[in-house]
C-alpha positions as CSV (number, residue, x, y, z in Angstrom):
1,X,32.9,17.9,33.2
2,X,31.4,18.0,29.6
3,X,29.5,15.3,28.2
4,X,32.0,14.4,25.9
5,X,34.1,13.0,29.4
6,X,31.2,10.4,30.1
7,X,32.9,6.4,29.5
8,X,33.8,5.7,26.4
9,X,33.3,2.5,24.6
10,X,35.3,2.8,21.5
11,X,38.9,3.0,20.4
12,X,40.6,6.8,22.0
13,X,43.8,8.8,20.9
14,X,45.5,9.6,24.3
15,X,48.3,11.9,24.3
16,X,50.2,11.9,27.6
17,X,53.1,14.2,28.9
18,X,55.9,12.9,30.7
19,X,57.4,15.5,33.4
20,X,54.8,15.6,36.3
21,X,52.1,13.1,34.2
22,X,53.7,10.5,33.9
23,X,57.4,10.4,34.8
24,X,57.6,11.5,38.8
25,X,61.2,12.8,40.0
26,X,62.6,15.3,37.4
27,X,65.5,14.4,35.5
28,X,68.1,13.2,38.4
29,X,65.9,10.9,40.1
30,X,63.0,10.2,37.9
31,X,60.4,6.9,38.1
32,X,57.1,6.2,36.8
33,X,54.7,4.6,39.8
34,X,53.1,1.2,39.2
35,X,49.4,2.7,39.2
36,X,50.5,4.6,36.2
37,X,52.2,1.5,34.3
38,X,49.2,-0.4,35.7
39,X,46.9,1.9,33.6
40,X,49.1,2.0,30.5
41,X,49.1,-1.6,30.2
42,X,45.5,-1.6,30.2
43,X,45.1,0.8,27.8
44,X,46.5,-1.1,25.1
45,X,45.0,-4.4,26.2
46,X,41.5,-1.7,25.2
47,X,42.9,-1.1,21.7
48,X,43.6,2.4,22.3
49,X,46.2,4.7,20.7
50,X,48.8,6.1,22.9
51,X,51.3,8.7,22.4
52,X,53.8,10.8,24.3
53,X,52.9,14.8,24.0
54,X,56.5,16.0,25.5
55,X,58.8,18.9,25.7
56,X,61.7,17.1,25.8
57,X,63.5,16.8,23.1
58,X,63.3,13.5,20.9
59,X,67.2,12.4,22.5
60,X,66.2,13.4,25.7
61,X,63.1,11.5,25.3
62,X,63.3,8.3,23.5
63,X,64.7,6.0,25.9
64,X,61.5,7.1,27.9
65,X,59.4,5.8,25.2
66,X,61.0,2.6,24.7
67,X,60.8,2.1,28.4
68,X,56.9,2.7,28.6
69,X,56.4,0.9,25.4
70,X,55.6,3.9,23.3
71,X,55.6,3.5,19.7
72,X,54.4,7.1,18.9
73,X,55.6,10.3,20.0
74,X,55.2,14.4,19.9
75,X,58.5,15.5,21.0
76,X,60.3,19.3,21.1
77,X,57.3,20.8,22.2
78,X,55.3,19.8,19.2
79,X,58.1,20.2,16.8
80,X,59.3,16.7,16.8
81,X,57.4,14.1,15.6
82,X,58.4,9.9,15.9
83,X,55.7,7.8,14.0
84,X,55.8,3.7,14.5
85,X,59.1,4.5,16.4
86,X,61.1,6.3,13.3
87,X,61.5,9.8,13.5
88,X,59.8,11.9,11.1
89,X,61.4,14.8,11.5
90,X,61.9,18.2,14.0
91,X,61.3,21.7,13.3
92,X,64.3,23.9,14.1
93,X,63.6,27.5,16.3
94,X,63.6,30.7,14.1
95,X,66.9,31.0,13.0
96,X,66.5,35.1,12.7
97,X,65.1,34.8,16.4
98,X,67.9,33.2,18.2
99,X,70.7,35.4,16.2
100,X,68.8,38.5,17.7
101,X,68.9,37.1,21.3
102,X,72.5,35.6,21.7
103,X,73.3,39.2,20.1
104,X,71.4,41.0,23.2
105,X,72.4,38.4,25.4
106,X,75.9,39.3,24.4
107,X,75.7,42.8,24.6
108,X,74.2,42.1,27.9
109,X,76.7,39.7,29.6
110,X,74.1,36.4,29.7
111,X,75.9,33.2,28.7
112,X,74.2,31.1,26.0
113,X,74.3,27.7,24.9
114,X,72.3,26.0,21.1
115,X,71.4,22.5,21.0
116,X,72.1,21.8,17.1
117,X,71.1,18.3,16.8
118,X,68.9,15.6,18.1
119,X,71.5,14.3,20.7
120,X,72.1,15.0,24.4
121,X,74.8,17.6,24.1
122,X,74.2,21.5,23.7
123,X,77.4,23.6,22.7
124,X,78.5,27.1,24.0
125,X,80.9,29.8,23.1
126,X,83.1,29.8,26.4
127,X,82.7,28.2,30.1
128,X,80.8,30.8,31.2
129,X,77.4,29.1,30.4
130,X,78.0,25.9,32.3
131,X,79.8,27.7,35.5
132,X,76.6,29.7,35.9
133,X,74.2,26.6,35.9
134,X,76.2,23.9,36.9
135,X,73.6,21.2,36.2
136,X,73.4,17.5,34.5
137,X,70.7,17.9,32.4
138,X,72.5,17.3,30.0
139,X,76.4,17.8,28.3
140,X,77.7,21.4,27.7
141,X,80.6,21.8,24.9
142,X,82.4,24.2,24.4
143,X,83.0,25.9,20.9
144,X,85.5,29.0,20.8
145,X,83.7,31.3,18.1
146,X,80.4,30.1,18.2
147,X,78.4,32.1,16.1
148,X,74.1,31.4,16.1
149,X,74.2,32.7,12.3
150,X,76.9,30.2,11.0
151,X,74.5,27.4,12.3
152,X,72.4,25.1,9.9
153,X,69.6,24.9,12.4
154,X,68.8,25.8,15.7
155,X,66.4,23.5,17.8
156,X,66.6,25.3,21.1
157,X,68.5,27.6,23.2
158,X,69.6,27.9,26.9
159,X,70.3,31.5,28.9
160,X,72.3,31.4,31.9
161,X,70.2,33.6,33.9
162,X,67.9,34.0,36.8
163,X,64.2,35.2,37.1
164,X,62.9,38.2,36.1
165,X,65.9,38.8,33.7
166,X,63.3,37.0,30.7
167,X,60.7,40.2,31.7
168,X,64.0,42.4,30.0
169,X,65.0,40.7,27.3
170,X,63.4,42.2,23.7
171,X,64.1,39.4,21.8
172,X,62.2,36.8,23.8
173,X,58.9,38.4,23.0
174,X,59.2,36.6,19.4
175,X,60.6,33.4,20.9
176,X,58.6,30.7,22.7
177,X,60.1,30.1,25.9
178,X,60.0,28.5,29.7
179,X,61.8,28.1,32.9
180,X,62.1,25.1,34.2
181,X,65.8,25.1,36.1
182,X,66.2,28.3,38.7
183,X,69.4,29.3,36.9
184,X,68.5,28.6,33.3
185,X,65.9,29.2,30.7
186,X,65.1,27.4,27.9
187,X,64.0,28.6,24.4
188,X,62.1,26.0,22.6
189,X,58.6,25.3,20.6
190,X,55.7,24.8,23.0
191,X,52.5,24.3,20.9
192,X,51.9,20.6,21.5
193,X,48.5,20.7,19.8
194,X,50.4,21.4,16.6
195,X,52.0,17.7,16.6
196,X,49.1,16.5,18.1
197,X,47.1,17.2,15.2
198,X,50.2,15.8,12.7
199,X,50.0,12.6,14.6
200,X,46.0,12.6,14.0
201,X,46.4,13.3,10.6
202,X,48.8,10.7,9.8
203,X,46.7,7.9,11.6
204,X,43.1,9.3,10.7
205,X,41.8,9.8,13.9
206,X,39.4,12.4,14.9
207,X,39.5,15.0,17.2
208,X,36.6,14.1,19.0
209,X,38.3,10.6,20.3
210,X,41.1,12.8,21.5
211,X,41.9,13.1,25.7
212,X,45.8,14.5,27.0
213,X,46.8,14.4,30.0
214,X,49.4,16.9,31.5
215,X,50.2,19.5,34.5
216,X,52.9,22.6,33.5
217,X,51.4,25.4,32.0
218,X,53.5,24.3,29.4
219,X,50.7,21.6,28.6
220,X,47.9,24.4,27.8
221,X,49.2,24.4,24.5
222,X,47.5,20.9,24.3
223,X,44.8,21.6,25.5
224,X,41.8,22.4,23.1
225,X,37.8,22.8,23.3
226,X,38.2,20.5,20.5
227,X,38.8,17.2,22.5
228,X,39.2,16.0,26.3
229,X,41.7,17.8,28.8
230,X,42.9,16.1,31.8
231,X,44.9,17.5,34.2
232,X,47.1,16.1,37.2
233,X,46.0,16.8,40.7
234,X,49.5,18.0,41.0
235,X,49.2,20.0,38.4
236,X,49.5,24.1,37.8
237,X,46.2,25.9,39.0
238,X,45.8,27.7,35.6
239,X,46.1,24.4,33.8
240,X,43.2,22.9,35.7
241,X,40.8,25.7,35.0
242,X,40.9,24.8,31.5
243,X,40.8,20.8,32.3
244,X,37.3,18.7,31.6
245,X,38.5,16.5,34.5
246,X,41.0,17.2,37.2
247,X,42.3,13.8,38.2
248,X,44.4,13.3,41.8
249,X,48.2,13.7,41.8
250,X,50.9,11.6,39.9
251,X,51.6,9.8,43.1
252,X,48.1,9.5,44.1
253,X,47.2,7.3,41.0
254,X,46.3,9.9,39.2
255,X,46.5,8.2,35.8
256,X,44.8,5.2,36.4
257,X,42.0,6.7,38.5
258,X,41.7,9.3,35.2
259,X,41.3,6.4,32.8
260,X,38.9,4.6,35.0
261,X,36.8,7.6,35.6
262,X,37.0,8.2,31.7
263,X,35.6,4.5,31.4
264,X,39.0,3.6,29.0
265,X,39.3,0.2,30.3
């Protein structure tokens, strides 16, 4: 662990993921154990600054944050950003990107869906995309016609396909994506350190006093030499060779034994 992880006495920015850091379950049956709520409380009783650092989207996020008494937020994978609980804004996907992939995807017989807008609901041409993955994450329309380039903006997109069909496609290798569901893939931003560094500008804080907390690969785009990296005992083996401190699992009070180790309360 680098010096840099040895107790801190004054005022920290911590940036915390929610899927697998601190939100256990996935999205059907999800819950946050009392160690971790424990060790949030506490946190702010110290003075510290706390943020969420998600994928999620901001809608599929906020009522997380108002649950865990967020204020603060990086949402979309780094493209959303929700200061003193107001959104500031989102960055939309590269239009020219998606309009080259639902066109392959097309020629190629892979359903698609768009998520347009900062709500719950994600929109596709026919039925096909929601027979294929039949899940709840959230509502599929459907919108005869739907063309990618007759969109304002594009935030992310969904393929209805199974692994290794993202190894074929051509126009993936110019659009940041993951899989996170066995039967669909999701095209979206995933450079948190980008609203990381937003959020730090807006507030004045330095990178130094920074420390996140994740476990997907997803979160190494968070990660930076620049501040401290903590990652879940549960996490991805990848994501803790780059970690300063590898804490236990979610489950196993992984949180609050991270913060006590770290000396944040």
């Amino acid at each position: 662990m680098r010096q840099e992880c040895q107790a801190f006495m004054e005022k920290k920015y911590l940036f915390f993921d929610l899927d697998g850091t601190l939100l256990a379950g996935g999205y059907v049956n999800t819950s946050i154990p009392d160690s971790a709520l424990l060790a949030l409380g506490k946190l702010r009783v110290a003075g510290h600054f706390m943020c969420i650092a998600t994928g999620r989207s901001h809608a599929m996020a906020r009522d997380w944050m108002r649950k865990l008494g967020f204020e603060n937020m990086v949402s979309d994978g780094g493209n959303g950003l929700t200061i003193n609980n107001v959104l500031v804004g989102i960055e939309p996907l590269d239009k020219a990107g998606v309009i080259d992939l639902a066109r392959e995807c097309d020629v190629r017989g892979i359903p698609w869906a768009l998520q347009l807008d900062d709500s719950r609901t994600r929109v596709a041409p026919d039925g096909r995309f929601q027979e294929f993955v039949r899940d709840n994450y959230m509502e599929t329309k459907v919108v005869p016609g739907l063309k990618p380039e007759k969109c304002e903006e594009i935030y992310k997109a969904y393929l209805a396909c199974q692994a290794p069909v993202e190894n074929t496609l051509e126009a993936l290798k110019t659009l940041p994506f993951g899989r996170y569901h066995e039967r669909c893939l999701f095209v979206e931003p995933v450079n948190k350190a980008v609203g990381i560094r937003k959020m730090l500008h807006f507030f004045g804080g330095s990178p130094r006093d920074v420390i996140v907390f994740g476990d997907s690969p997803a979160d190494l785009t968070m990660f930076s030499p620049r501040w401290t990296n903590v990652a879940m005992g549960n996490g991805s083996p990848l994501l803790k060779e780059k970690a300063d401190l590898v804490t236990s699992s979610l489950d196993e009070d992984g949180i609050y034994r991270a913060c006590e180790t770290l000396g944040l309360f």
